[in-house]
KOLLOSE-140454 format. One line per field, with one value per residue (C-alpha): residue number from 1; residue in three letters; chain; x negated, y, z negated. Coordinates in pm, whole numbers, plus 50000, padded with zeros to 5 digits. Example, Ala and Ser with C-alpha at 12.3 -4.5 7.8 and 13.67 -1.06 7.14 Angstrom:
<lonus>
kolfi: (1,2)
torse: (ala,ser)
dolo: (A,A)
px: (48770,48633)
py: (49550,49894)
pz: (49220,49286)
</lonus>
This chain:
<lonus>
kolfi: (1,2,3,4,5,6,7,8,9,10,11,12,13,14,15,16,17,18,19,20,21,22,23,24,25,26,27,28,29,30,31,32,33,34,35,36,37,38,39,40,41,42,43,44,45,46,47,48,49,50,51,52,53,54,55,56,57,58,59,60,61,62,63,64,65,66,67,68,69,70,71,72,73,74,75,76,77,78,79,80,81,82,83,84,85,86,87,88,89,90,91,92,93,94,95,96,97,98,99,100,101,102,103,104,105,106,107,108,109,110,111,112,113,114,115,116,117,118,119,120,121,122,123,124,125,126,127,128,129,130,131,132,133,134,135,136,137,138,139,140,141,142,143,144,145,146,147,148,149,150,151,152,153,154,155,156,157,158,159,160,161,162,163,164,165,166,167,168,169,170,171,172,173,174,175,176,177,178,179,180,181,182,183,184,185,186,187,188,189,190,191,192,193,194,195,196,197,198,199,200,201,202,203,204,205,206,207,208,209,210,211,212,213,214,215,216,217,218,219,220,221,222,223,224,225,226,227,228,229,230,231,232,233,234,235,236,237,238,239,240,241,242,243,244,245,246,247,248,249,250,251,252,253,254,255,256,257,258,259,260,261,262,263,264,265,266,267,268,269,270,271,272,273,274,275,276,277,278,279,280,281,282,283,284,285,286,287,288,289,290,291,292,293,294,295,296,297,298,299,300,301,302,303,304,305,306,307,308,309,310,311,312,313,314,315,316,317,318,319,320,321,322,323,324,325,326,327,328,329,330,331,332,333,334,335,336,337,338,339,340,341,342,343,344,345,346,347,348,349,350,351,352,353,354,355,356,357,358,359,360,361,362,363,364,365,366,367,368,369,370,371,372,373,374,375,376,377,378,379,380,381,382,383,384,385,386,387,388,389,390,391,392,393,394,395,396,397,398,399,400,401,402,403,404,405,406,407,408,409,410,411,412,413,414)
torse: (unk,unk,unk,unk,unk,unk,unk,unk,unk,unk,unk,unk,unk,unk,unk,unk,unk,unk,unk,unk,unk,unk,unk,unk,unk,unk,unk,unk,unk,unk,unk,unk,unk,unk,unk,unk,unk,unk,unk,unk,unk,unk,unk,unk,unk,unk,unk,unk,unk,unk,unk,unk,unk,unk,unk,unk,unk,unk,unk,unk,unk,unk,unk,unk,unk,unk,unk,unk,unk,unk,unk,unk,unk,unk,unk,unk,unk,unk,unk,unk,unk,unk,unk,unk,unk,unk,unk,unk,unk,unk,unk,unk,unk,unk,unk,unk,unk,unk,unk,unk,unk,unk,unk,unk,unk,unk,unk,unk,unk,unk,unk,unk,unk,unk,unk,unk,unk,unk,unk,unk,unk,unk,unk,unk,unk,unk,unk,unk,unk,unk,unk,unk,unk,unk,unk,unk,unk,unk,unk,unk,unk,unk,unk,unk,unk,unk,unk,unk,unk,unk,unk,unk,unk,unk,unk,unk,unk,unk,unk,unk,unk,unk,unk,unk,unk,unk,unk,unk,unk,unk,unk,unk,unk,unk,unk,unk,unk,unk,unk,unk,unk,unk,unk,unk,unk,unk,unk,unk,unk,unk,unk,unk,unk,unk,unk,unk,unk,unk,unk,unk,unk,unk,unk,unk,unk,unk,unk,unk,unk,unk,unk,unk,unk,unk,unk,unk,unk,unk,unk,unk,unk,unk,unk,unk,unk,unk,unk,unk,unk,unk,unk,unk,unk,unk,unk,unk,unk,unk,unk,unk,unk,unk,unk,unk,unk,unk,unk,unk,unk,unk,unk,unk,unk,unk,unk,unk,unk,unk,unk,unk,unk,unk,unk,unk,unk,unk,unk,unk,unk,unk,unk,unk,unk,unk,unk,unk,unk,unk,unk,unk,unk,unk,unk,unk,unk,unk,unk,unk,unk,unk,unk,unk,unk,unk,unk,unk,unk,unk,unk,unk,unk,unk,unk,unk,unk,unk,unk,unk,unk,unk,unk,unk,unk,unk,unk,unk,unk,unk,unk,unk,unk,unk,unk,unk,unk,unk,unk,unk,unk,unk,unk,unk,unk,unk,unk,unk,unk,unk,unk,unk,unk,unk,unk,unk,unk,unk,unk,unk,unk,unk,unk,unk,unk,unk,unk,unk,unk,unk,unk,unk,unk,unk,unk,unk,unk,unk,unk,unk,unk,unk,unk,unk,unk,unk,unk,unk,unk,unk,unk,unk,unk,unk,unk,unk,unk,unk,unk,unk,unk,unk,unk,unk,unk,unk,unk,unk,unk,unk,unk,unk,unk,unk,unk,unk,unk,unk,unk,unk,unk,unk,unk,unk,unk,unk)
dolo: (A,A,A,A,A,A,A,A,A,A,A,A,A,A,A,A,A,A,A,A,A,A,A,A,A,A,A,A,A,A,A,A,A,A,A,A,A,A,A,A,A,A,A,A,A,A,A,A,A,A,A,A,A,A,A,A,A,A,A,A,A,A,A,A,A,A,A,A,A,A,A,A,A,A,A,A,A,A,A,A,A,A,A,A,A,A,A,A,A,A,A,A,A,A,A,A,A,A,A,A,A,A,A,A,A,A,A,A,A,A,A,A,A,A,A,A,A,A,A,A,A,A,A,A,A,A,A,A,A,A,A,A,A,A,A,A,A,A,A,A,A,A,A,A,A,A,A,A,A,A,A,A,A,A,A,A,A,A,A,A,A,A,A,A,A,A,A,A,A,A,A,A,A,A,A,A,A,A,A,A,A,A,A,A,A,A,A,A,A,A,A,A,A,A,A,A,A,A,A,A,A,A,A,A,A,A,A,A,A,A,A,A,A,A,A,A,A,A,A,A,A,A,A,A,A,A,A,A,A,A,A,A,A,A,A,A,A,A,A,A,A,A,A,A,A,A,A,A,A,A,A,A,A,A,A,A,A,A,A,A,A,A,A,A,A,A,A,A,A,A,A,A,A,A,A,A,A,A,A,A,A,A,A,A,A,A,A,A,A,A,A,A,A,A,A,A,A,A,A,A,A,A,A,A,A,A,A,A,A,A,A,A,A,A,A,A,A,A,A,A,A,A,A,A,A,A,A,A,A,A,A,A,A,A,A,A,A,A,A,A,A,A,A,A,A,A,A,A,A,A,A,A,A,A,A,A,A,A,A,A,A,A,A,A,A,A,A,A,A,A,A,A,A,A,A,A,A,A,A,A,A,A,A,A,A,A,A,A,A,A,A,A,A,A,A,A,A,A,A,A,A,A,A,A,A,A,A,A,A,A,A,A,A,A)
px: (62480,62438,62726,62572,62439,62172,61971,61674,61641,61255,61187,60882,60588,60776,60596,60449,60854,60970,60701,60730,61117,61069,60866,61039,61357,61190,61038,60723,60637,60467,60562,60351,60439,60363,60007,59702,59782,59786,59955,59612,59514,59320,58949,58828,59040,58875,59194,59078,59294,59483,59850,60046,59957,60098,60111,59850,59651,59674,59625,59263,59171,59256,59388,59616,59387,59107,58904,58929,58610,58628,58958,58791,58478,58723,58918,58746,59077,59286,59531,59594,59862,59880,60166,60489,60682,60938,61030,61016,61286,61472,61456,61473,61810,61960,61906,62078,62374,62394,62392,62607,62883,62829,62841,62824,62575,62254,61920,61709,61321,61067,61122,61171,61313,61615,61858,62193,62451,62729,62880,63207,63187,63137,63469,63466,63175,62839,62548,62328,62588,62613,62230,62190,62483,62311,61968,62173,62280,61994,61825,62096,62141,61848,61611,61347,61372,61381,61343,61600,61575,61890,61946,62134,61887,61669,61329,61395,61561,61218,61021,61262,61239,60834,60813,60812,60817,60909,61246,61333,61619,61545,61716,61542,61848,61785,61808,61578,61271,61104,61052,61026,60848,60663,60435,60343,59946,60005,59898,60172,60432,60554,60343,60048,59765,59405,59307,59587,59511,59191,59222,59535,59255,59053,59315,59358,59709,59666,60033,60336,60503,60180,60296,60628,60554,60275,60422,60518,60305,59993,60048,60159,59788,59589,59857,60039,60410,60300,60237,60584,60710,60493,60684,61004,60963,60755,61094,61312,61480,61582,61950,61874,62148,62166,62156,62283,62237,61858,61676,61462,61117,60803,60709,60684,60359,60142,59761,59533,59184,59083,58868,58594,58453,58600,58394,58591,58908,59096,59126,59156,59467,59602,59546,59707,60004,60045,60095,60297,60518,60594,60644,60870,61121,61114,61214,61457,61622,61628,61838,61488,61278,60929,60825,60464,60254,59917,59646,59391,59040,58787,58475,58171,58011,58361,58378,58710,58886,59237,59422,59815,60012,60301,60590,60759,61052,61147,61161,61198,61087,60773,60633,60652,60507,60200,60142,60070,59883,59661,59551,59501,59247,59051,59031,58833,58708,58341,58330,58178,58256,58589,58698,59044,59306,59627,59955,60218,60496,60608,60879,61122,61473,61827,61858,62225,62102,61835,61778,61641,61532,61841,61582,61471,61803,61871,61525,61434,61790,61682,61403,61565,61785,61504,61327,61735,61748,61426,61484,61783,61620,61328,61606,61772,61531,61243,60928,60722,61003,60954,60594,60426,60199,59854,59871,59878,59517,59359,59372,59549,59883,60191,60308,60089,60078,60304,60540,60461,60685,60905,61077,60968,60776,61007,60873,61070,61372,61368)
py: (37841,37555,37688,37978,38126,38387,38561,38698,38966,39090,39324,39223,39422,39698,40021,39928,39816,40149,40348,40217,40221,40570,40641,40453,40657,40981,40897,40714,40441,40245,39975,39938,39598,39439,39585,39560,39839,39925,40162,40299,40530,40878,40770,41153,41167,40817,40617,40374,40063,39850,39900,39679,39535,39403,39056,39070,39228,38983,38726,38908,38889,39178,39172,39383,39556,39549,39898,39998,40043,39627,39618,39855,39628,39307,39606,39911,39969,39968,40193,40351,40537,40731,40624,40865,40719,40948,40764,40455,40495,40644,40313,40140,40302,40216,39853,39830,40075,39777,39495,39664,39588,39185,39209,39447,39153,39347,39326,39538,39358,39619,39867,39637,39336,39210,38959,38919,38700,38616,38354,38548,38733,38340,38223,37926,38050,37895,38047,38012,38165,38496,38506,38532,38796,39044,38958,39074,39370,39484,39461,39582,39860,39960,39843,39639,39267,39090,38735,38602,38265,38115,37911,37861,38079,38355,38218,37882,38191,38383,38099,37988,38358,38308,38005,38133,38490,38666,38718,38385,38242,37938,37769,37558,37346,37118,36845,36975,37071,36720,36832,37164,37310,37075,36975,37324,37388,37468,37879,37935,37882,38204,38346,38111,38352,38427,38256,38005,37826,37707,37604,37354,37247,37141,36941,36799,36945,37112,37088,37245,36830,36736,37019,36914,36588,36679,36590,36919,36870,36860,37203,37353,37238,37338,37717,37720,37863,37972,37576,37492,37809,37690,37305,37482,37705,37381,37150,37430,37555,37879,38019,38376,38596,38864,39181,39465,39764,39643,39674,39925,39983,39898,40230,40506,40678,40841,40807,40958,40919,41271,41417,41531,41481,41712,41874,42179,42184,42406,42167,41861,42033,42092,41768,41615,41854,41734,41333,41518,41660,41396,41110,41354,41345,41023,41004,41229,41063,40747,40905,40763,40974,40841,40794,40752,40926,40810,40952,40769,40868,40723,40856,40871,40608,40398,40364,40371,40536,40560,40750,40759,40891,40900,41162,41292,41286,41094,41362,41411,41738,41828,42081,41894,41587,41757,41990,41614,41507,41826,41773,41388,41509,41723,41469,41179,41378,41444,41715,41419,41433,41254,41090,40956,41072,40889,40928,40719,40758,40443,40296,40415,40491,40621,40969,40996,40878,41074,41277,41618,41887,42111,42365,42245,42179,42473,42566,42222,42242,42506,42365,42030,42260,42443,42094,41953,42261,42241,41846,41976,42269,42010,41712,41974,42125,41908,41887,42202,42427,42549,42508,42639,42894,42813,42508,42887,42871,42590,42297,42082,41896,42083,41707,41422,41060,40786,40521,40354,40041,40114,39786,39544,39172,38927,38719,38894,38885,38526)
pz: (27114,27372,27585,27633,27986,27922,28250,28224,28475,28569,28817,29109,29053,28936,28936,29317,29409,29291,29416,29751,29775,29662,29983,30170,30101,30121,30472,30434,30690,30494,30286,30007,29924,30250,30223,29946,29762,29344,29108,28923,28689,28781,28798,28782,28409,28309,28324,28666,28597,28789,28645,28926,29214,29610,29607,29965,29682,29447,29743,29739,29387,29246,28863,28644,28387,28558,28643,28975,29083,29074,29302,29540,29596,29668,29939,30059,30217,29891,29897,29502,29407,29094,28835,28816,28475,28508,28837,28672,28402,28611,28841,28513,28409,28775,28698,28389,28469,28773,28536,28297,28564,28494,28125,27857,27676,27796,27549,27719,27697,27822,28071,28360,28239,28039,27892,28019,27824,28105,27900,27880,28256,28478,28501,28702,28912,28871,28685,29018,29240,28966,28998,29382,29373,29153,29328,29653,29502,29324,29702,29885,29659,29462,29735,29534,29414,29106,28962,28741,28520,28397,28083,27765,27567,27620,27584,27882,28061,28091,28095,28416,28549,28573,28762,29120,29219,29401,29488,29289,29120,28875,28608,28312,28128,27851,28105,28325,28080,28092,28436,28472,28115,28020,28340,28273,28126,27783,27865,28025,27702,27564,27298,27370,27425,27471,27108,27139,27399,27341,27016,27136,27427,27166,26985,27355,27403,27769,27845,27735,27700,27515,27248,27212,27172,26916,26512,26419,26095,26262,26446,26075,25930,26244,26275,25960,26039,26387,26467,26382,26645,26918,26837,26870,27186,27383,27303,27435,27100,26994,26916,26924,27057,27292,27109,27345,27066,27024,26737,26589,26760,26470,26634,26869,27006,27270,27384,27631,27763,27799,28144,27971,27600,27359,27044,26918,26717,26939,27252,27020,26839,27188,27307,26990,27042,27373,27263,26994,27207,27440,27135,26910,27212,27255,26829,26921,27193,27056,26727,26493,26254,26120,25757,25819,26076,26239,26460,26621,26819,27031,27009,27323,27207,27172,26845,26707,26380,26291,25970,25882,25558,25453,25500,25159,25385,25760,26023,26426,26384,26638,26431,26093,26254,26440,26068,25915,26231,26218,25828,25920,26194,26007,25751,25885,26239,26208,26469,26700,27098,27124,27463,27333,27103,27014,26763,26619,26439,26211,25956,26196,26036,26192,26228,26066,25781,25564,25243,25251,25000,24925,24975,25318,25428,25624,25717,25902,26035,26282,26379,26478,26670,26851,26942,27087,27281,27423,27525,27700,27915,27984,28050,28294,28455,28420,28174,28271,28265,27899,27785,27478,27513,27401,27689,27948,28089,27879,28149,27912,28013,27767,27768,27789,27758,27989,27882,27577,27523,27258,27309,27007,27063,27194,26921,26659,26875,26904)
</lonus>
C-alpha cells in the first residue's frame, strides 16, 4: 500500500463553477465566480439556502447552509441563482469520462469529487507533474477548476486536496505530515465534527499532532472504537483501496419542502408520487431494488415523523414502491398540515439477482418494462416529456426532488 499514488480530485465550488461556465458558454457576460453570487434555493417554495457560494462571497461572510434572507443582509447586491441538477451531473459525468483517460482506478466520492489511483498510469513522471496536467485540462477543457491532493492513500489525499483552494495542487507524504497535518486545529481532521471537536478541546487536544501523539488507549476510554479511528487517521494511516465499481449506496431517496401547507390526501399522494418517481429511477439506473421502504413528513409546526416496512419481496418497480408508501402514509398521518414530505428506499440489493412469486413473475415483469421504457423516453427527450396524468392541472412537479447523494460515507470506505 505505501507505493501507492492516490489523487483526490474536488471540483471548486461546484454548482456556482458549472453554472457560470454554463453561462458563460451560452453567452452570458458575466462571470459568476469573479462576483458575490450563490446557487440558492426558491425562497417563494420555502427552500432559501445557500447551496454554494463565489469565493468574493465568501470573502463577505456568507456561509453554505445558511438561509438566504441572512446572505442578502451581508449583500443587497447578491446575485442568486436557482440550482439546475440535471446540469450538474451532467458536468459531473464530463469530469470523470476526463479522468477516466488517466486511469481506469476511479472511486467516485460524491458528485463532484473523486479518488484516482495512478499508481499503474505515472511511469517515470512525477505525481505533481500528473496533477497540474489534468488541472490544465480540466480548465482548458471543461472550463471550471479543481483542487487535487496527492498521497499514498486516500484519506492524506483529501486531507492534502483541502489545504488551499482554489485551483491548488498539494501533496501530504508520510514525510511531510509532521508538517503539514498535524499543525492543523484538530476540526479540520476527517470525520472530526460538530460533537467531536469539543470534547477533544476539553481533553486539551486542539491539534491534529496533539491527537496522534495522544496513547491510543486514552481516546478508546474517552470514544470507544471511534477513539482508536481518530488515532489512526491523525498519524496518517489507512490502506484502503481505490474501488472503481463502488459499493452499494445504504440508500436511495427524495425530499421536498412543499410551497404551501398541504391537508388533503389527494395533493399529499401526488406529492409523494412525485419523490416516488424521481427515486425509483434512480433504483433503476443504478441496477438496485429496495427491501424496505420509508416515508417521512414534516409537519407546520416542525415536528417530525418517519415510518418504513418491509417489502415481502426487493423491487424497482414505481408503482409497487409508491402502493407501500401510500398505506405507510395513511398509517401514522393525522390529517395535520404537512410542509415536507420525504421517501427512501433501503437494504439495497442487485437487480440481477432476486426471487419472485412464480405467480408475480410475469405480471411485475411488465411493469418493470413500462417504468425502463419510460426512463428511456424521459432520458431521450427529457423529464416532462411523458408525465402522468393526475400531475395535468394540479400545480405539482410530475418529478420532484434534486440530487440526493447516493454515494456512501467515506468513513465506511476507508
Amino acid at each position: 500500500m505505501g507505493n501507492r499514488i492516490i489523487m483526490h480530485i474536488d471540483v471548486n465550488s461546484a454548482y456556482l463553477s458549472w453554472e457560470a461556465v454554463w453561462r458563460l458558454q451560452h453567452g452570458g457576460e458575466i462571470d459568476l465566480r469573479e462576483i458575490p453570487s450563490v446557487i440558492g434555493g426558491h425562497e417563494e417554495s420555502r427552500h432559501g439556502i445557500v447551496l454554494a457560494k463565489s469565493i468574493p462571497a465568501k470573502k463577505i461572510g456568507i456561509q453554505t447552509g445558511e438561509v438566504l434572507w441572512q446572505a442578502r443582509s451581508k449583500c443587497p447586491d447578491l446575485t442568486v441563482i436557482h440550482p439546475n441538477y440535471e446540469l450538474y451531473m451532467q458536468c459531473s459525468e464530463a469530469l470523470m469520462e476526463l479522468l477516466r483517460r488517466y486511469s481506469p482506478l476511479l472511486e467516485r466520492y460524491s458528485v463532484d469529487e473523486c479518488f484516482l489511483d495512478v499508481t499503474g498510469s505515472l511511469g517515470k513522471r512525477p505525481p505533481v507533474d500528473l496533477a497540474l496536467e489534468i488541472s490544465r485540462r480540466v480548465r482548458e477543457e471543461l472550463g471550471f477548476t479543481v483542487n487535487i491532493g496527492i498521497s499514498y492513500n486516500k484519506l492524506l489525499a483529501k486531507m492534502a486536496s483541502e489545504l488551499e483552494k482554489p485551483n491548488k495542487v498539494h501533496t501530504i507524504f508520510p514525510r511531510e505530515i509532521p508538517e503539514k497535518l498535524w499543525p492543523l486545529p484538530v476540526k479540520e481532521l476527517f470525520m472530526v465534527g460538530r460533537r467531536t471537536g469539543p470534547k477533544l478541546h476539553r481533553l486539551n487536544i486542539f491539534t491534529i499532532g496533539q491527537l496522534a501523539k495522544a496513547d491510543p488507549r486514552f481516546l478508546t476510554e474517552h470514544f470507544k472504537s471511534f477513539g482508536k479511528m481518530l488515532w489512526r487517521y491523525a498519524n496518517g494511516i489507512d490502506d484502503s483501496p481505490v474501488n472503481p465499481w463502488g459499493t452499494v449506496p445504504k440508500g436511495i431517496g427524495n425530499s421536498l419542502t412543499t410551497p404551501y401547507d398541504v391537508d388533503n390526501k389527494r395533493e399529499a399522494f401526488l406529492f409523494l408520487l412525485s419523490l416516488t418517481e424521481t427515486a425509483a429511477s434512480r433504483l433503476r439506473r443504478a441496477g438496485l431494488m429496495a427491501r424496505v421502504v420509508s416515508v417521512s413528513i414534516r409537519r407546520k409546526d416542525l415536528s417530525f415523523s418517519s415510518h418504513q416496512r418491509r417489502l415481502f419481496s426487493p423491487t424497482n418497480i414505481t408503482e409497487v414502491l409508491f402502493k407501500n408508501i401510500k398505506t405507510l402514509f395513511l398509517e401514522f398521518w393525522g390529517k395535520e398540515p404537512l410542509r415536507h414530505f420525504g421517501v427512501a428506499f433501503s437494504e439495497l440489493c442487485n437487480d440481477q439477482f432476486y426471487q419472485v412469486s412464480v405467480f408475480d413473475e410475469e405480471r411485475l415483469s411488465r411493469k418493470k418494462a413500462l417504468d425502463l421504457s419510460i426512463d428511456g423516453i424521459r432520458g431521450r427527450y427529457g423529464n416532462t416529456s411523458l408525465v402522468r396524468g393526475s400531475f395535468i392541472n394540479s400545480g405539482i412537479p410530475p418529478l420532484s426532488g434534486g440530487i440526493m447523494e447516493d454515494y456512501p460515507a467515506m468513513r465506511s470506505q476507508l
